[in-house]
N, C-alpha and C positions, 0 to 999 in steps of 0.2 A: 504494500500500500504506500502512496506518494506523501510526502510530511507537508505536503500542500494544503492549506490551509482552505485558500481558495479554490471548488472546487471550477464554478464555472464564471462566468461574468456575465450578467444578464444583459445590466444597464447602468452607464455611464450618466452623469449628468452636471454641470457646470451651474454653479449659485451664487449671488452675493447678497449680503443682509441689507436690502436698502441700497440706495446708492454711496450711502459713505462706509457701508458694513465691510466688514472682513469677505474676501470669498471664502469660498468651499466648494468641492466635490462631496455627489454623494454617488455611492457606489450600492447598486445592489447586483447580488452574488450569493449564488448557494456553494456552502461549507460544509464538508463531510470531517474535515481532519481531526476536528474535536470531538464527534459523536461515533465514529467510525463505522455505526451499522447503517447511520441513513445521512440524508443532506439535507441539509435546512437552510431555510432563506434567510438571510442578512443582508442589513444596510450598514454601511459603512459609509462614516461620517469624516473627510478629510480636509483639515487645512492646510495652508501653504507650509506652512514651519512644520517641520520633525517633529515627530512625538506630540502632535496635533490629532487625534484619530480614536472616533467611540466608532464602538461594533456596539450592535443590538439584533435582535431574533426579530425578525419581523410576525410570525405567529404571537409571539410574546408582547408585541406593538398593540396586535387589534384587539389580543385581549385584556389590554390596559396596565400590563406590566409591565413596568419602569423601574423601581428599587432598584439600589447596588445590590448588589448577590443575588440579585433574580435573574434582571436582563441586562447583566453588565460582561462582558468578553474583555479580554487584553486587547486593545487596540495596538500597541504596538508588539504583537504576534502577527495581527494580520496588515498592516502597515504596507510591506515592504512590498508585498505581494498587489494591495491596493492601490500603491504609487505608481505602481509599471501597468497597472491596467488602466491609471490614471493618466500616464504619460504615452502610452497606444492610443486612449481617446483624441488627447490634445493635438498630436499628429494626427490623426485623420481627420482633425478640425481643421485642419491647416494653423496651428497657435502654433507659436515658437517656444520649444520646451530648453528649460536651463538643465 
């Protein structure tokens, strides 16, 4: 089995809070590497800066589960793996990636 975190990459998406907000990326992506017998959907929440990055369960989203220790994931696990699917989108956006 692959120690990929990310299993696949559904949807890419480009945000910013407002016109004067911070951007972000949000990423949704199903994730097997933590559950190992099945995949589960996640959004992954990415800012510009390192170590900027929440993961959350999206079934655990509509059923209104938010707490730490319920729907909270290591964002910087799935991080790295989220930047390069962030940095494949921006390319194909035509955006100039650093």
């Amino acid at each position: 089995m692959s120690d990929k975190l990310v299993r696949k990459v559904i949807k890419v998406a480009f945000h910013r809070n407002g016109s004067m907000g911070e951007p972000f990326h949000v990423v949704l992506f199903e994730s097997g590497g933590h559950l190992k017998k099945h995949r589960t959907r996640m959004i992954g929440i990415v800012f510009d800066d390192q170590c900027f990055c929440a993961v959350l369960d999206v079934d655990q989203l509509n059923e209104g589960t938010i707490e730490f220790m319920k729907n909270s994931w290591r964002g910087d696990n799935f991080e790295p793996e989220l930047r390069t699917a962030i940095t494949k989108y921006e390319r194909e956006r035509g955006e100039v990636v650093s």
